[in-house]
DRENPA-3360 file (N, C-alpha, C; in nm, 2 decimals, always signed):
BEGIN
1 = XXXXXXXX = +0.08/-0.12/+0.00/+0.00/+0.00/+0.00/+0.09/+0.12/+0.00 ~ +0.03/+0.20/-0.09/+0.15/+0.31/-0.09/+0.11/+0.41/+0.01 ~ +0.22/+0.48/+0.11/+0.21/+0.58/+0.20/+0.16/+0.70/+0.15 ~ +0.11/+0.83/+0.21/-0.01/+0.95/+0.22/+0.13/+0.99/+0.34 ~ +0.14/+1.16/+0.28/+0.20/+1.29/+0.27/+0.13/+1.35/+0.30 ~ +0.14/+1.42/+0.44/+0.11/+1.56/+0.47/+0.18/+1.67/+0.46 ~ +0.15/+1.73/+0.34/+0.24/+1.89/+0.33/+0.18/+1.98/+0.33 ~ +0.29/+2.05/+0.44/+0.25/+2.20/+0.44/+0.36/+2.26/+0.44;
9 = XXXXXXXX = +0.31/+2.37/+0.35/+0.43/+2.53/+0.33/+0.34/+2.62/+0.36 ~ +0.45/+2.69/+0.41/+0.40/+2.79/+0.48/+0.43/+2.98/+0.38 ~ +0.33/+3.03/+0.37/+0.34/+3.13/+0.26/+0.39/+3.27/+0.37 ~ +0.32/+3.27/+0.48/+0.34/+3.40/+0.55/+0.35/+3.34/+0.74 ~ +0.43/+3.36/+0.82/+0.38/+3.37/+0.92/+0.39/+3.49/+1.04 ~ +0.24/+3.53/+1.05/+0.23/+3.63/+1.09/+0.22/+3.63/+1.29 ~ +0.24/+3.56/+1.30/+0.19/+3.52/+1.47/+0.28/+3.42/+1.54 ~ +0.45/+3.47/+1.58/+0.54/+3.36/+1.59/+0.47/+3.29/+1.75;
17 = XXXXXXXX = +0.40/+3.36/+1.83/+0.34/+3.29/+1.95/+0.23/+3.20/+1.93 ~ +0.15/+3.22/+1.79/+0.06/+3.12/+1.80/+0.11/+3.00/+1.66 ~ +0.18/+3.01/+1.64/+0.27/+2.92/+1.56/+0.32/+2.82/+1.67 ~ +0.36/+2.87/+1.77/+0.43/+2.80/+1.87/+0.33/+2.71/+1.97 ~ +0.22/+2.83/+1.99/+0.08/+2.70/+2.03/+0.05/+2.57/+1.96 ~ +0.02/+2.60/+1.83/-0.01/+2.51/+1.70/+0.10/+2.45/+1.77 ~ +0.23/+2.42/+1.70/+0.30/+2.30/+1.73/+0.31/+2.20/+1.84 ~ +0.29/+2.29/+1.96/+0.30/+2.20/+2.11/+0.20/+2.10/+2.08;
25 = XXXXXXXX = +0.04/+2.14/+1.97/-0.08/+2.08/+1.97/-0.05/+2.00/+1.88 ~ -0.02/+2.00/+1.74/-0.02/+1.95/+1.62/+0.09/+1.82/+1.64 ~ +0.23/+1.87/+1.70/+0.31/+1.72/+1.69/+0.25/+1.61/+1.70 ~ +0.25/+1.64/+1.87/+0.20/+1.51/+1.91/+0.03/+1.43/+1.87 ~ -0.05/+1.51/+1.82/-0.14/+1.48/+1.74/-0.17/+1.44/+1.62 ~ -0.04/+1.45/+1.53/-0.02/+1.38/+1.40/+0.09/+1.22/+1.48 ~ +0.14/+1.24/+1.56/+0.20/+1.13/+1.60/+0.09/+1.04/+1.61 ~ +0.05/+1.08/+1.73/-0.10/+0.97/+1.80/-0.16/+0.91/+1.68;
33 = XXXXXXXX = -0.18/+0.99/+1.53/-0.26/+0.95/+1.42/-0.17/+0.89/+1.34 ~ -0.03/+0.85/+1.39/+0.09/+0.76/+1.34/+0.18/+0.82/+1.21 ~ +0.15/+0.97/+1.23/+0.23/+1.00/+1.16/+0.39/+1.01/+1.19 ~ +0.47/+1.05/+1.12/+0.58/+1.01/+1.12/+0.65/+1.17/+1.08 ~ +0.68/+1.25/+1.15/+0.75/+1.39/+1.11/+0.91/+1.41/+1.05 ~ +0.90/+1.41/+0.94/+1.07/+1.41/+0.85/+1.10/+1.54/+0.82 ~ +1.00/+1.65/+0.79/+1.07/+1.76/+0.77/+0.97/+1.84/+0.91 ~ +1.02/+1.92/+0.96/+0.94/+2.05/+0.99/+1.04/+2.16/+1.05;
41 = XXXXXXXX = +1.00/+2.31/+0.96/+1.08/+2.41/+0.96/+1.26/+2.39/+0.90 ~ +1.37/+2.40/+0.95/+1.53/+2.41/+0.91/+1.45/+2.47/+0.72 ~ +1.58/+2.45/+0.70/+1.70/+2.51/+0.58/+1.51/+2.48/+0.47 ~ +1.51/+2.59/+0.39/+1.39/+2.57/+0.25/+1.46/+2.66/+0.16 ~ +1.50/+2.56/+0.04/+1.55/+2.70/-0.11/+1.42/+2.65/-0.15 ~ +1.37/+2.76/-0.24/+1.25/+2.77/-0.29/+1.27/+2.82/-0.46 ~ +1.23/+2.69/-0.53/+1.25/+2.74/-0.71/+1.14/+2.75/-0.74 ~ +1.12/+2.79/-0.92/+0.99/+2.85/-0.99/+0.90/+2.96/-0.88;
49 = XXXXXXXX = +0.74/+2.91/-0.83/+0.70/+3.02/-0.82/+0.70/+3.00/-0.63 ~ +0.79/+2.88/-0.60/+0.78/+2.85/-0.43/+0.85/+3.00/-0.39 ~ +0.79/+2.96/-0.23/+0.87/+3.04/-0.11/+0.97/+3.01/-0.06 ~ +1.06/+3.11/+0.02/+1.12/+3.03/+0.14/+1.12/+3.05/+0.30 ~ +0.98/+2.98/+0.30/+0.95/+2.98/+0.41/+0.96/+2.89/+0.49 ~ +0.92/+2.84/+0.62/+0.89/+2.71/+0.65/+0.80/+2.58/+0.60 ~ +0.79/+2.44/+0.57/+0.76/+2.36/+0.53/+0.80/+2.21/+0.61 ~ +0.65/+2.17/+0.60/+0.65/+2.04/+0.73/+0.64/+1.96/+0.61;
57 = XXXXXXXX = +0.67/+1.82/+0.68/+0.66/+1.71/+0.55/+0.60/+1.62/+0.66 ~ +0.48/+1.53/+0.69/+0.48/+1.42/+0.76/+0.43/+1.31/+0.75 ~ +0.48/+1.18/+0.77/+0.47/+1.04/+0.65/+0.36/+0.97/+0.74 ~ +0.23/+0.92/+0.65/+0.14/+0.81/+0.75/+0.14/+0.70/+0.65 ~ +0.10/+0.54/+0.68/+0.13/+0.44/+0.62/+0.04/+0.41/+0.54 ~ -0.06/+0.54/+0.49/-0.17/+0.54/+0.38/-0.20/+0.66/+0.36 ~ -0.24/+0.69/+0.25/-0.36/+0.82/+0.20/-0.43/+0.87/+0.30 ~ -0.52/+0.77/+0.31/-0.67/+0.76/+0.41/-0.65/+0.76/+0.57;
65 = XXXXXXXX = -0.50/+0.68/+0.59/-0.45/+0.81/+0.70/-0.45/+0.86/+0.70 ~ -0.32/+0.94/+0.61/-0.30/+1.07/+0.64/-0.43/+1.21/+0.63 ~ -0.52/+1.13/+0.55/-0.63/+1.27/+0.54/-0.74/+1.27/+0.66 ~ -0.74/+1.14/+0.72/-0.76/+1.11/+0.86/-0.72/+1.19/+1.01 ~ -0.60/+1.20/+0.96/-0.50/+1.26/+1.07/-0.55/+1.42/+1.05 ~ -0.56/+1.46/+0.95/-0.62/+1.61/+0.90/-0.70/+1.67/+1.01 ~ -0.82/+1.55/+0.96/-0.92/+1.57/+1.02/-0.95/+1.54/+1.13 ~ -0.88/+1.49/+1.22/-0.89/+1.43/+1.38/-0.94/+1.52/+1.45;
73 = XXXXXXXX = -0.98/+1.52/+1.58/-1.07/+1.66/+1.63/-0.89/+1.69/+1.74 ~ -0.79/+1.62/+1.72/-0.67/+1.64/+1.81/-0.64/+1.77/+1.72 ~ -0.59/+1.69/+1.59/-0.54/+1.81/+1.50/-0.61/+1.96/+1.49 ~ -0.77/+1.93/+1.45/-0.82/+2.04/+1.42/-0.86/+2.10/+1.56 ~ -0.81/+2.11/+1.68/-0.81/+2.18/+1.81/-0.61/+2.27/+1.75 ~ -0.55/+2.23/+1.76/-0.39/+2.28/+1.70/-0.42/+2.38/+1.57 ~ -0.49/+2.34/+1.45/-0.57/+2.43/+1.35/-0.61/+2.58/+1.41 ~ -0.71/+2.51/+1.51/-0.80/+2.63/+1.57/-0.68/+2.71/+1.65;
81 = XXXXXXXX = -0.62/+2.70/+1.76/-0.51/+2.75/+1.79/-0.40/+2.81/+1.73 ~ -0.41/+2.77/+1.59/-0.30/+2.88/+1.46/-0.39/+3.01/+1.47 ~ -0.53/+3.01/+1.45/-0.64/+3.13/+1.46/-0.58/+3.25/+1.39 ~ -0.52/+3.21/+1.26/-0.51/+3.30/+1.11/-0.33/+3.37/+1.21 ~ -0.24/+3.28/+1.25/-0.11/+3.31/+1.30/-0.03/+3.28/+1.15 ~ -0.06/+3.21/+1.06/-0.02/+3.18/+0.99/-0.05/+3.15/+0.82 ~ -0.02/+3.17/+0.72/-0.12/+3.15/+0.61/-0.01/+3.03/+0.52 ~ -0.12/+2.90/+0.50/-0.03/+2.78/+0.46/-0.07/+2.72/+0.35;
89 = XXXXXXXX = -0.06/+2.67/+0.28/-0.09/+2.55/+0.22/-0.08/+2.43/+0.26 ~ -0.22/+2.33/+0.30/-0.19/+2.21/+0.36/-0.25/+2.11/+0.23 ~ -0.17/+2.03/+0.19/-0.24/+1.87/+0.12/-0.20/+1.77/+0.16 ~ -0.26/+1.71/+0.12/-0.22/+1.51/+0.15/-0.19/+1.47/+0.02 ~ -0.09/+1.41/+0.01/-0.06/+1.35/-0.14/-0.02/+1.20/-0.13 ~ -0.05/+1.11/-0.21/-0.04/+0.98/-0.22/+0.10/+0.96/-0.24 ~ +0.23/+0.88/-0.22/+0.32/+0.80/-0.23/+0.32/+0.71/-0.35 ~ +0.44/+0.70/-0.43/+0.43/+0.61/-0.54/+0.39/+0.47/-0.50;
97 = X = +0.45/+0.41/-0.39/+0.45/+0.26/-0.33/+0.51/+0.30/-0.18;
% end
């Protein structure tokens, strides 16, 4: 079964204190949902029309995880807690295998 990507880049962040709430909330609630965190924040070069901002990468052992873990009411309490601190782009993307 091929693994499900949660990415987010981050376009602006406007609220470094509630960035810092979000995270205390969000790790450990994409963990619990068995995600697996390989990127978040360090070093971003940014080509064509990217930023260089921050960008999270986090690995779950399906799709339907990972859009699971999205939607968890753990996560979306960490969501609510960004409360427009930040402006992102989030998707889930499928894994080749």
């Amino acid at each position: 079964m091929a693994k499900g990507y949660l990415v987010g880049t981050y376009r602006s962040v406007r609220d470094p204190e509630k960035l810092a709430a979000y995270g205390k909330l969000a790790k450990p609630a994409l963990e619990a949902a068995g995600g697996r965190i390989l990127a978040r924040g360090g070093r971003v070069t940014a080509f064509e029309s990217g930023l260089a901002e921050r960008t999270v990468l986090v690995e779950f052992a399906s799709y339907d995880a990972a859009v699971a873990a999205y939607g968890s009411d753990e996560y979306q309490r960490a969501v609510a807690v960004l409360d427009g601190g930040a402006e992102r782009d989030v998707r889930v993307v499928e894994g080749l295998d």
